[in-house]
Each structure stands twice: as C-alpha cells, then as structure tokens.
FIMINU-892454 format. One record per residue (C-alpha): x, y, z; residue in one letter. Coordinates in steps of 0.02 Angstrom, whole numbers, plus 50000, padded with zeros to 5 digits. Layout:
N
XYZA
...
//
This chain:
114
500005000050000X
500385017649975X
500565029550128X
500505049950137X
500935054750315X
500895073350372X
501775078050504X
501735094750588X
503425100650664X
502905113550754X
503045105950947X
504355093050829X
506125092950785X
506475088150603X
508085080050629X
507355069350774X
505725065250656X
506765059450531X
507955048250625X
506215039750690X
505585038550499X
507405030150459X
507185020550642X
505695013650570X
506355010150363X
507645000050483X
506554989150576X
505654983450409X
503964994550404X
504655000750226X
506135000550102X
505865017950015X
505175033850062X
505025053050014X
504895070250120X
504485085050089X
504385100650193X
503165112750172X
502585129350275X
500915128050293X
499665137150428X
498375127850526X
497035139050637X
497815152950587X
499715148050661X
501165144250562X
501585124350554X
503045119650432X
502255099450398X
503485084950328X
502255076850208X
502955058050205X
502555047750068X
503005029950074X
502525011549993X
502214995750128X
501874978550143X
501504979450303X
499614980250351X
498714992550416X
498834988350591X
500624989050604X
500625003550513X
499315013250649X
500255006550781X
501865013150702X
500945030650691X
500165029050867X
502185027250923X
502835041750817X
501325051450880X
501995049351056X
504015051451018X
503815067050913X
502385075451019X
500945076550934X
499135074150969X
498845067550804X
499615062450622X
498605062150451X
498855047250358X
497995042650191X
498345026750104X
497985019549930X
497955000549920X
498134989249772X
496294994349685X
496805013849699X
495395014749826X
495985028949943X
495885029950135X
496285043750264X
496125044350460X
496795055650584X
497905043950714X
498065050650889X
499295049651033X
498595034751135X
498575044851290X
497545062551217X
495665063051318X
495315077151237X
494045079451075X
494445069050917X
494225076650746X
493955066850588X
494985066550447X
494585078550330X
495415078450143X
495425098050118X
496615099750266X
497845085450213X
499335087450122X
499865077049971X
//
C-alpha cells in the first residue's frame, strides 16, 4: 500500500522526526520513502508539515500502531495518514497519541497534504 503521512513540526524537531522515519525504514515497516517540507498554517498559526510519502507491505495495523508510536516520540496529538491500496481505493484517518482525552476530529481531505 501507498502511505502519505503529514507531520506537523511545530512542537517537533525535524532531525529527530527523521531519525524515527529512518528508525522505522530499519526495523522493516518500509524500504523507500520521500519528504517533503512545506510551511503551511493551521488555525491561523504557522506549522512547517513533513509530508511523508511511502510504499508498505506491512498492514494497516502495524502501520497505525507505528503512527500511534511516532505520535507519542515526536509530540503530537495526532498524524494524518491517507493510504491507497492495490485497487487505487483511497483511505485517510487522523491517528492520535494513545494517551490525548481530549476531542477527536475526523479526517478531513481539504486539510491534508499530498
């Protein structure tokens, strides 16, 4: 499957978010990926945003549990992720620090990066 992962890097360091992205290409979630960094400004404060894009074999679950991790180690509440599987059929979800008790949005495509 094909992942796009944004991640904001506002409360985030890039360097540490992308030793966890090659952290994670080591322990066989994926061979291959892409970033890009973009300045982008969410609620009306600046957030430069790596937009990962990546391809998997690994299923979904790992994958949300990998997210749920990163979520925690780069301190954020949530991370975007939209996948395309093998039909082109294309999914998003907002993942969210295990831990947050506060309100949960839904993913919403006209906020998400690509």
């Amino acid at each position: 499957m094909k992942y796009t992962i944004n991640i904001g890097l506002r409360d985030n360091n890039y360097s540490k978010t992308v030793e966890l992205i090659n952290n994670a290409r080591q322990g066989g979630y994926f061979e291959e990926y892409h970033i890009r960094e973009l300045n982008v400004v969410y609620n009306g404060v600046p957030e430069p945003t790596i937009v990962l894009t990546l391809e998997t074999k690994a299923d979904i679950v790992s994958m949300t549990e990998l997210v749920k991790r990163w979520c925690t180690q780069m301190n954020q509440i949530c991370i975007a992720i939209q996948l395309k599987d093998n039909d082109n059929n294309t999914f998003g979800a907002l993942i969210y620090e295990p831990n947050f008790k506060g309100e949960q949005s839904s993913f919403n495509s006209k906020y998400f990066l690509k």
